[in-house]
C-alpha positions as MATLAB code, in Angstrom:
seq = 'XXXXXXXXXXXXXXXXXXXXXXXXXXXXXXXXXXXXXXXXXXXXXXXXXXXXXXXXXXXXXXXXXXXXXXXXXXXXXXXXXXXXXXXXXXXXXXXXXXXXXXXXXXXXXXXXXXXXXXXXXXXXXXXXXXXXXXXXXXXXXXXXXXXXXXXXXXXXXXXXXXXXXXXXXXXXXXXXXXXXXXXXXXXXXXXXXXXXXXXXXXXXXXXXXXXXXXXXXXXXXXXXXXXXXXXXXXXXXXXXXXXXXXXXXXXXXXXXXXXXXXXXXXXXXXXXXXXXXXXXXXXXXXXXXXXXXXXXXXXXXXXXXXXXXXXXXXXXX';
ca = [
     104.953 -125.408  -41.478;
     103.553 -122.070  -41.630;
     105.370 -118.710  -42.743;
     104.301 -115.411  -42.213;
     100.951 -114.170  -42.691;
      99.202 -111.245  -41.224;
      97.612 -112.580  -38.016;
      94.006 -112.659  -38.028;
      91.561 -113.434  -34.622;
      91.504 -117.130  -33.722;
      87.193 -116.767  -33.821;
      87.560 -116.237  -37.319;
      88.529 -119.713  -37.645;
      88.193 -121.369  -35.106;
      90.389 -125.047  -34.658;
      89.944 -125.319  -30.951;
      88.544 -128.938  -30.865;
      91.164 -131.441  -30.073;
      93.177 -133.167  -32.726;
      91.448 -136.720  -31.313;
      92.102 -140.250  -31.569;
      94.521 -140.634  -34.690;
      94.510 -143.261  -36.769;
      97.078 -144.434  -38.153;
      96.700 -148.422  -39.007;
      95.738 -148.755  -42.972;
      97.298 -145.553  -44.157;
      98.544 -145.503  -47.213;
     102.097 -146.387  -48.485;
     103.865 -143.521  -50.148;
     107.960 -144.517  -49.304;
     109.891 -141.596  -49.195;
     112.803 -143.311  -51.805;
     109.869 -144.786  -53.696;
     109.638 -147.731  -56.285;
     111.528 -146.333  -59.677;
     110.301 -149.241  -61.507;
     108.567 -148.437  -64.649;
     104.512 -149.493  -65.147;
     103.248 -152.090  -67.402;
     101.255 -151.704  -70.237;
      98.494 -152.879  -67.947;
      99.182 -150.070  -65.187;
      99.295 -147.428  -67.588;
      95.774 -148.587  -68.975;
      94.524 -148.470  -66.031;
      96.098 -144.930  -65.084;
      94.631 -143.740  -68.296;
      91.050 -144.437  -67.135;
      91.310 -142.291  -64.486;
      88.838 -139.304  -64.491;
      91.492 -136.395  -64.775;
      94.344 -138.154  -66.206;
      94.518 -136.842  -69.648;
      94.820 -132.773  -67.458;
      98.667 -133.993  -66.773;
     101.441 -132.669  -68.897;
     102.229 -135.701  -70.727;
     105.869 -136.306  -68.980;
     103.734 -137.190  -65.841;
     101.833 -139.264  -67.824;
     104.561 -141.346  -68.831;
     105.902 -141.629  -65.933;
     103.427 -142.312  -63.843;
     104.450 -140.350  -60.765;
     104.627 -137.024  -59.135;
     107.759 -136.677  -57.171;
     106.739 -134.802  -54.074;
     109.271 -132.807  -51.322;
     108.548 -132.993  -47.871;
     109.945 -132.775  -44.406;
     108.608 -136.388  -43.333;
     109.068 -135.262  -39.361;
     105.404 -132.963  -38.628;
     103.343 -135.607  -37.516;
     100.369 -135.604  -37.762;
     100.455 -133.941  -41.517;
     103.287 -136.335  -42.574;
     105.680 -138.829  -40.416;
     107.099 -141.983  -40.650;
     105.420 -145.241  -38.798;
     107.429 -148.469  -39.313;
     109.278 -147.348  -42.139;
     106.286 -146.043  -44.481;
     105.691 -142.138  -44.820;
     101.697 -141.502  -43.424;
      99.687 -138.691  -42.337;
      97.334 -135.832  -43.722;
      99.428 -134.642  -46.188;
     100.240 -138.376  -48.051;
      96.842 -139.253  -47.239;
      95.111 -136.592  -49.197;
      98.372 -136.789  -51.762;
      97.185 -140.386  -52.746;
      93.497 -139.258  -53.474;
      93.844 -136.709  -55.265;
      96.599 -139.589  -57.177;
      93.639 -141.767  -57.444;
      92.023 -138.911  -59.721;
      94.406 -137.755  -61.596;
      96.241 -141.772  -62.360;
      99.516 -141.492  -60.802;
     101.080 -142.004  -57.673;
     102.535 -139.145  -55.664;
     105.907 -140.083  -54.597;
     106.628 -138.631  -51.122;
     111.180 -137.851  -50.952;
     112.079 -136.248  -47.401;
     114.180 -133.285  -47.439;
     114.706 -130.538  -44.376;
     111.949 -128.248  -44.888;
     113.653 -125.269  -45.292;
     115.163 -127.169  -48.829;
     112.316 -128.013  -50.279;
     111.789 -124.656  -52.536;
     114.838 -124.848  -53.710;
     114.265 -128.090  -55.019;
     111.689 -127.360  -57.016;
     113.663 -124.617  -58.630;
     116.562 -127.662  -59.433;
     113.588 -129.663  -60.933;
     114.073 -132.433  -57.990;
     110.703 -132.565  -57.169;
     107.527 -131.543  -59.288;
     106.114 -130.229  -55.915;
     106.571 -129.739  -52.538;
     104.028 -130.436  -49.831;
     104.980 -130.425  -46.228;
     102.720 -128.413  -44.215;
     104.099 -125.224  -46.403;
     101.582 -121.874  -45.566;
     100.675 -120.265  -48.799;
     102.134 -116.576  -48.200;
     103.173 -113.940  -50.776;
     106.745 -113.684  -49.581;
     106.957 -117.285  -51.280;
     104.674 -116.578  -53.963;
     107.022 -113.874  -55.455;
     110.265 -114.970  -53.943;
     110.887 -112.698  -51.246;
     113.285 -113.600  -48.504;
     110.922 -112.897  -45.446;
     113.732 -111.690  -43.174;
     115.612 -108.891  -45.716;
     112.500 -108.772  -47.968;
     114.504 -108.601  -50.757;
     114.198 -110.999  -53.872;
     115.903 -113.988  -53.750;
     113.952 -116.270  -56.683;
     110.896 -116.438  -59.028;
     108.629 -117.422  -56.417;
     106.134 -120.722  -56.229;
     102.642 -120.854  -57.500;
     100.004 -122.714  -54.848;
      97.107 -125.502  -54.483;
      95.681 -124.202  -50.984;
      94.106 -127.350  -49.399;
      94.004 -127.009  -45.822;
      94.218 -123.763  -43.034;
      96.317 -123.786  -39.893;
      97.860 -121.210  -37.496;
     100.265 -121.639  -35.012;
     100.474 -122.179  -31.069;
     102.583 -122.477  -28.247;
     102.843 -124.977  -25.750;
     104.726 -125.572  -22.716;
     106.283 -129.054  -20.371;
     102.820 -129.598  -18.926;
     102.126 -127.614  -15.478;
     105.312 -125.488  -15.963;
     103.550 -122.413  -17.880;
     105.718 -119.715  -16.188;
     102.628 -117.734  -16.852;
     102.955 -117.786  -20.780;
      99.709 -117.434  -22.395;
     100.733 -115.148  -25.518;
     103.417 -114.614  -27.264;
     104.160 -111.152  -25.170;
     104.785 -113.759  -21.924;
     107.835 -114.861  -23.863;
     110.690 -112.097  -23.615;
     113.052 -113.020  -21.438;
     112.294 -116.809  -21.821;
     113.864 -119.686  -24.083;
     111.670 -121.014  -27.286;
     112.455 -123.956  -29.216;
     111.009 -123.975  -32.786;
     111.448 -125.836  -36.192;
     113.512 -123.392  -39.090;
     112.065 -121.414  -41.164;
     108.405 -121.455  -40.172;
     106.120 -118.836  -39.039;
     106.933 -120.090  -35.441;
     110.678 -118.944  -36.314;
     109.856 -115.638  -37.664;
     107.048 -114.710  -35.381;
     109.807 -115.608  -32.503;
     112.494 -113.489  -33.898;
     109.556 -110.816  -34.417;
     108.280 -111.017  -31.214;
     111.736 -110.652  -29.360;
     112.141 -107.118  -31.319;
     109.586 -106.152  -29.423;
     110.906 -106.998  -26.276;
     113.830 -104.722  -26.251;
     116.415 -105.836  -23.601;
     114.536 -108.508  -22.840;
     114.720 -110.433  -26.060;
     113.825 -113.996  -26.599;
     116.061 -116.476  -26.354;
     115.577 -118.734  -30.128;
     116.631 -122.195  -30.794;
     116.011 -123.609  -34.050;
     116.086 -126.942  -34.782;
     115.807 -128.936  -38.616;
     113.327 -130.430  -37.592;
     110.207 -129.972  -35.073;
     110.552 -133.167  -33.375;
     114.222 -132.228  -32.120;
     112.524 -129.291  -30.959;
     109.630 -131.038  -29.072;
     112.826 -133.304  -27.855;
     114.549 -130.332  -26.659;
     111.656 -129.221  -24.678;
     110.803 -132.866  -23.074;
     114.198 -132.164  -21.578;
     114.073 -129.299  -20.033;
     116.302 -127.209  -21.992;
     113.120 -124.698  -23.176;
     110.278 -122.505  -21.511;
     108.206 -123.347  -24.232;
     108.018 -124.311  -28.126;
     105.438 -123.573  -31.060;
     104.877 -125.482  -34.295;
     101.558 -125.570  -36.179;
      98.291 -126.039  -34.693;
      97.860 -129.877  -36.036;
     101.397 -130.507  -35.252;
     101.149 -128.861  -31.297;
      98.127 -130.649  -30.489;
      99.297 -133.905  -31.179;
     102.697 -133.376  -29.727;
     100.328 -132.481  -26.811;
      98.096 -135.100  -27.113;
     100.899 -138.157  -27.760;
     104.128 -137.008  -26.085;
     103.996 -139.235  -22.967;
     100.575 -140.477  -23.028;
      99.606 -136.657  -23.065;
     101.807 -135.673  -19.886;
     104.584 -134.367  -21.541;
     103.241 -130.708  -22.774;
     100.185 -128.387  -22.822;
      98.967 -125.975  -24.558;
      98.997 -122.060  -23.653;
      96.540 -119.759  -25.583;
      94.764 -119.583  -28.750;
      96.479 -120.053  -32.161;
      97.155 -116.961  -33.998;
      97.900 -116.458  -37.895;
      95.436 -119.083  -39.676;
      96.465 -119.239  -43.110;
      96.416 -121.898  -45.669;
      98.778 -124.717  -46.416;
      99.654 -125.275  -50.155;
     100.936 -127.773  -52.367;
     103.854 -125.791  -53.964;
     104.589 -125.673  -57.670;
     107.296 -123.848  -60.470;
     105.358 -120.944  -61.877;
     106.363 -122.905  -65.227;
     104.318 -125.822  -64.120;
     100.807 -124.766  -64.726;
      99.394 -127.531  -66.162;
     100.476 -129.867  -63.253;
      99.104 -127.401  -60.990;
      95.468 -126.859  -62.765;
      95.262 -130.922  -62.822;
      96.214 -130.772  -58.908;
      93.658 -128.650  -58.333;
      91.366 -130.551  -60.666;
      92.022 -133.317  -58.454;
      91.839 -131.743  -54.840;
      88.082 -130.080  -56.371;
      87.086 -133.290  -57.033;
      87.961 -135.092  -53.825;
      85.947 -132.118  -51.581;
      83.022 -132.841  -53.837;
      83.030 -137.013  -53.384;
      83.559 -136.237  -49.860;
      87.105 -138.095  -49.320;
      88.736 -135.421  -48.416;
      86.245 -134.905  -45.511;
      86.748 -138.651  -44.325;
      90.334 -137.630  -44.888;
      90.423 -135.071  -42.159;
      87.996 -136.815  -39.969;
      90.582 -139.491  -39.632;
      93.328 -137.231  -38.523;
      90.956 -134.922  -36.197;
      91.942 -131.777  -38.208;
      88.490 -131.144  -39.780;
      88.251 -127.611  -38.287;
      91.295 -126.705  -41.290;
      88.661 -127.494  -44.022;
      89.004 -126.144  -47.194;
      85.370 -125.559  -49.285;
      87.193 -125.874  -52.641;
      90.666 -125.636  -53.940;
      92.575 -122.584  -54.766;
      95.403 -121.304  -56.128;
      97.461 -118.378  -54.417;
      95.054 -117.733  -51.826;
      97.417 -116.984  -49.308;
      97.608 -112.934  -48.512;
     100.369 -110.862  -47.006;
     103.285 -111.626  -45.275;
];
């Protein structure tokens, strides 16, 4: 769920391969409530062999989990399927786990929550699909651009922009964001989608946009199905599979290229550097086996690959 970034040409990185077959059978169980029951002395031995376990602060250590905030509703980065939380995001969560010794405990939360429960110490991080931008690394409200907290540190691990689709063979002659003023979009709060909408319709002058905003982007994409939208835009990942899925595929299409690609980080307390170095410890050391690669094959994102992990590598706003 990307926020603002200066937009940058769609050649530059180009994702316009399909998202594919995904596969979801065998993923990984990370509950979003999450087993609270304490290890054995046998599960911490084991935890302790693991090849960046002793780069944890030792309160993750001990407990033996890393209590994650996300907005389990953006399939394909992170949704539920018969009750257990799966997708990119938990999928590349657990291996990077595997590293470090610990499992990363997935909570759902609406996403435009998340940050602030990191600053209440809820979760240790948050990772849902969040863009890496400066507005959130130094705490800027991205509307009044005024200060509103201490800001988030990053792990960048993946790059998306956004898109716009449309109920499938009712364009209206949208291809761009400038085909919108005058017509109704249906996005998910507090993502790039929102602010590039409420951006865009500035420009349109007495023809604004017409915004709906929704918690969530599947009560968007529901809104849409319905016929009570022109058009919607989410996240490339997220838009293609909506557009792939929804219907068999006969629900939406998509309309132009994706603008904006930035990366997605795994968000962190500036306090928490320790947590954050072993993260990206971890994330290094999954690009180099080549999981992470098998990770993103099996999702049909592999055009968002990262070459190695970084922190705060998102630029502007």
């Amino acid at each position: 769920m990307t926020a603002s970034t200066t937009p940058r040409p769609t050649a530059a990185r180009s994702r316009l391969a399909a998202v594919g077959a995904i596969a979801v059978a065998g993923a990984l169980l990370l509950t979003g409530c999450g087993d609270q029951t304490k290890k054995s002395g046998g599960d911490r031995a084991s935890s302790s062999k693991a090849p960046l376990h002793d780069k944890l602060p030792k309160r993750i250590q001990d407990a033996g989990v890393v209590k994650v905030g996300s907005d389990i509703a953006y399939p394909p980065v992170e949704f539920k399927k018969e009750g257990t939380t799966v997708g990119l995001d938990p999928d590349i969560a657990a291996a990077i786990g595997k590293q470090l010794g610990v499992e990363f405990q997935f909570n759902n939360a609406t996403f435009d929550t998340l940050l602030a429960g990191l600053r209440s110490k809820r979760y240790d991080i948050a990772m849902s699909a969040m863009t890496d931008n400066k507005d959130r690394q130094t705490g800027v409200d991205p509307d009044t651009k005024k200060k509103v907290g201490e800001g988030v540190d990053f792990v960048d691990y993946f790059s998306a922009g956004v898109s716009i689709y449309t109920p499938k063979g009712k364009t209206q002659g949208i291809k761009g964001w400038d085909d919108l003023c005058g017509k109704k979009i249906v996005v998910q709060r507090g993502t790039v989608s929102h602010d590039k909408a409420k951006d865009q319709s500035k420009k349109c002058g007495s023809n604004p946009i017409k915004i709906e905003a929704f918690d969530d982007d599947v009560q968007a994409q529901t809104r849409l199905r319905g016929g009570g939208a022109d058009a919607g835009s989410s996240d490339f990942p997220v838009a293609a599979y909506a557009v792939k899925t929804s219907g068999g595929g006969k629900d939406f299409e998509m309309v132009g290229d994706q603008i904006q690609a930035a990366p997605y980080g795994m968000a962190l307390s500036k306090d928490q550097t320790q947590l954050r170095d072993a993260i990206k410890a971890g994330l290094d050391a999954i690009i180099k086996n080549g999981e992470y690669q098998k990770i993103l094959d099996k999702w049909g994102v592999s055009a968002g690959a990262l070459k190695e992990a970084k922190v705060n590598g998102g630029a502007g706003a």
